[in-house]
C-alpha positions, 0 to 999 in steps of 0.5 A, a space after each residue: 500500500 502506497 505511502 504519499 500523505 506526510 502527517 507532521 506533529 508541530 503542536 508542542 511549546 518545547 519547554 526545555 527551549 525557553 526562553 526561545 520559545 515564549 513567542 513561537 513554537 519549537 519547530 519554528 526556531 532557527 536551524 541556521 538560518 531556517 526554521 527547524 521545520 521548513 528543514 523536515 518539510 524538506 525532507 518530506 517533499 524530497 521523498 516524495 510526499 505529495 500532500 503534508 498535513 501539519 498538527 499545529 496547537 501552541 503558537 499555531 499562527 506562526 506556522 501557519 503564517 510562515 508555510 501558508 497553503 503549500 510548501 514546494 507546491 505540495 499542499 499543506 493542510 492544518 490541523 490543531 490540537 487544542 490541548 498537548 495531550 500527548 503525541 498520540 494525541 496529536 496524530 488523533 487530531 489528523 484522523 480527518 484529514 487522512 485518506 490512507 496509510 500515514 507518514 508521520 514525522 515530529 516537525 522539531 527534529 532534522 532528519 533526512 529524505 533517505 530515512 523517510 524513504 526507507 521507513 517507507 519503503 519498509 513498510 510498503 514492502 513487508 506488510 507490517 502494521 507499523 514501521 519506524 526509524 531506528 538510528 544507532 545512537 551514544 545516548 539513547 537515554 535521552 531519547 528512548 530505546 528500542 530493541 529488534 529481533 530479526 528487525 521486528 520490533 519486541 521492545 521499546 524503553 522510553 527512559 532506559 536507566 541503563 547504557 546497555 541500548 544503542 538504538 534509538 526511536 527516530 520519530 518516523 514511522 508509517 502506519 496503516 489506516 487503521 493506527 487511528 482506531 488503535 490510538 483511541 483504544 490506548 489507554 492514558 498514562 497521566 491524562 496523556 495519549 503517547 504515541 509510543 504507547 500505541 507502538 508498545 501494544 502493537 509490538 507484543 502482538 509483532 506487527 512494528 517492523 524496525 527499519 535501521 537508517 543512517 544520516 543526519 539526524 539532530 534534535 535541539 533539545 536545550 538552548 545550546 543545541 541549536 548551536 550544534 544543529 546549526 552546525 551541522 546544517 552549515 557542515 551540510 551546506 543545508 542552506 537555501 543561500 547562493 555558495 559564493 566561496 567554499 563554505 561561504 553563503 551569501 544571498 543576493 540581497 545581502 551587503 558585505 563590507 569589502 573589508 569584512 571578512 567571512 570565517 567559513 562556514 557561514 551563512 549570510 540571509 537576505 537584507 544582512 549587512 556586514 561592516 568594514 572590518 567585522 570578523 564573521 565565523 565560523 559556523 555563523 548563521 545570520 537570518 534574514 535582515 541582520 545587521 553586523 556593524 563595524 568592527 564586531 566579531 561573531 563567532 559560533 552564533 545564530 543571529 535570528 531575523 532583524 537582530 542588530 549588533 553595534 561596533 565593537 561587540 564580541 558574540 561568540 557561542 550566542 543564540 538570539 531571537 528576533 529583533 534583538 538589539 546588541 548595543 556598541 561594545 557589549 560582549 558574550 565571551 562564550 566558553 563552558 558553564 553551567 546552565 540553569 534550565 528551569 529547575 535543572 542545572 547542566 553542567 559544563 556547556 559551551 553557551 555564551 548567552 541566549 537572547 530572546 525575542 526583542 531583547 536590547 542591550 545597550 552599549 558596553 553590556 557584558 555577559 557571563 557563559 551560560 546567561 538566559 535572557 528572556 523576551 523585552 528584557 532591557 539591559 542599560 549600558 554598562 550592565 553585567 549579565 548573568 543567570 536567568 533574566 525573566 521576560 521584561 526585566 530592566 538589569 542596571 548597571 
């Protein structure tokens, strides 16, 4: 049975990415220099999907705002999950808009068009209820294990305590029609419909075929993720800008100071502008209509649509939201830290600062590695940076 319709779950906040994602929802963020999910649509119409239908809920607007109808003329329907109750959950909410066997995909992770084909192909050839995606992976821990047997699946771990798993659940599965009955007739864990739970009950009756797939795979987790998933976009130059020079990417409408100079890799989005003497990367992303002034050094930084930074500043290991403002010699030394999220502190991460969505830091603002600062928040000249800044605050000198 031929697979052709991609279901994409994009309804969820991604908590763990705050404060990034106070104004938008995870799949949304930047990949470099593009949303994480314009990345997966990608890889669903390169393998071939002629109809996507996208399961949106938290900040819905933005998403929907951004793709409109189509994508790569392939139609996109939307469809909400008003509550996040569970991955399971939101492939239910897609029940509608499904004539035949589904493609599922999380829209938060970068994956590749092979994988999907394979998962496809998999499914289609041996006649399972079910196939997914299984990546060898170092810390199945985080994502959840699986086990196979002659690649049928008998057993998936959602948190392994144990370092004995090496494979992992990549979150693309294709399904026949009936895996919506097979949702509904789940039972809830904590008020919540998980996806996995669903595959669980069709493992021990052997219908889940495992299919092993390589290639790039990357999931922004924390805030300092989407530092490494830029870099691996740009590694695989997954950029949708003209290549001016080996590893340079410079759109058309994008102004370079001749005195400026481009580390690669780097990716310079449309209506940037870089001036005289600004040292730019590597593994630099900017988005669309930044500004880099005179003398500014940037290194192992996304700067996200409408973000200025002034003469003289220093951004290393920085990731902004949008419109924010760097004032005239502020500077994020990056390095290791210690970075609170939430309740939780992780150790030892190379993180400069996050800025959030209209965040303005005036001139001479200094940062200690590992500082969150939430959106609106106002940092005067002189100021010193450090921890957790809430949305909105004024920090003083």
């Amino acid at each position: 049975m031929s697979v052709s319709t991609a279901v994409v779950l994009a309804a969820g906040e991604g908590t763990r990415l705050r404060p990034l994602t106070r104004n938008r929802p995870k799949p949304m963020l930047p990949a470099a220099n593009r949303p994480i999910l314009e990345h997966v649509f990608d890889a669903l119409v390169d393998a071939g999907m002629d109809e996507l239908v996208c399961v949106v809920g938290y900040k819905h607007d933005r998403v929907q705002d951004h793709f409109g109808p189509s994508y790569r003329d392939v139609p996109v329907q939307y469809v909400r999950q008003h509550k996040q109750l569970g991955s399971g959950h939101a492939l239910l909410q897609a029940r509608a808009a499904v004539d035949g066997p589904p493609l599922v995909v999380n829209g938060d992770r970068l994956i590749e068009s092979s994988m999907v084909e394979a998962v496809a192909e998999g499914f289609e050839r041996h006649g399972s209820s079910a196939a997914l995606a299984v990546l060898e992976h170092p810390d199945a821990g985080q994502y959840g294990a699986v086990v196979l047997q002659n690649d049928e699946l008998t057993e998936i771990i959602e948190k392994p305590t144990t370092g004995e798993y090496r494979l992992i659940n990549a979150g693309i599965y294709a399904f026949d029609a009936g895996i919506f009955d097979e949702i509904a007739d789940t039972p809830r864990s904590a008020g919540e419909l998980a996806l996995t739970d669903t595959i669980a009950r069709l493992a021990e009756r052997g219908q889940v075929r495992g299919v092993r797939c390589e290639g790039m795979w990357v999931d922004a987790t924390y805030p300092w993720d989407l530092l490494t998933v830029a870099r691996t976009v740009l590694a695989r130059g997954k950029v949708d800008v003209p290549e001016r020079d080996e590893r340079v990417w410079v759109h058309g409408d994008a102004r370079v100071h001749e005195d400026a100079t481009l580390r690669p890799p780097v990716v310079v989005g449309p209506d940037s502008e870089i001036g005289p003497g600004a040292v730019v990367g590597p593994d630099v992303a900017l988005g669309y209509n930044v500004t880099v002034g005179a003398n500014v050094t940037v290194e192992r930084t996304v700067l996200d649509a409408d973000a200025r930074v002034d003469a003289g500043s220093v951004l290393v290991d920085t990731v902004t939201g949008q419109d924010v403002d760097v004032g005239a010699g502020s500077v994020v030394p990056g390095g290791q830290a210690d970075v609170r999220v939430g309740n939780e502190v992780f150790e030892d991460q190379r993180l400069g600062a996050v800025l959030a969505d209209r965040v303005t830091a005036e001139g001479d603002v200094s940062f200690d590695p590992g500082t969150l600062v939430g959106p609106s928040a106002h940092l005067h000249t002189g100021a010193h940076a450090r921890g957790q800044i809430p949305d909105g605050a004024e920090v003083m000198r």
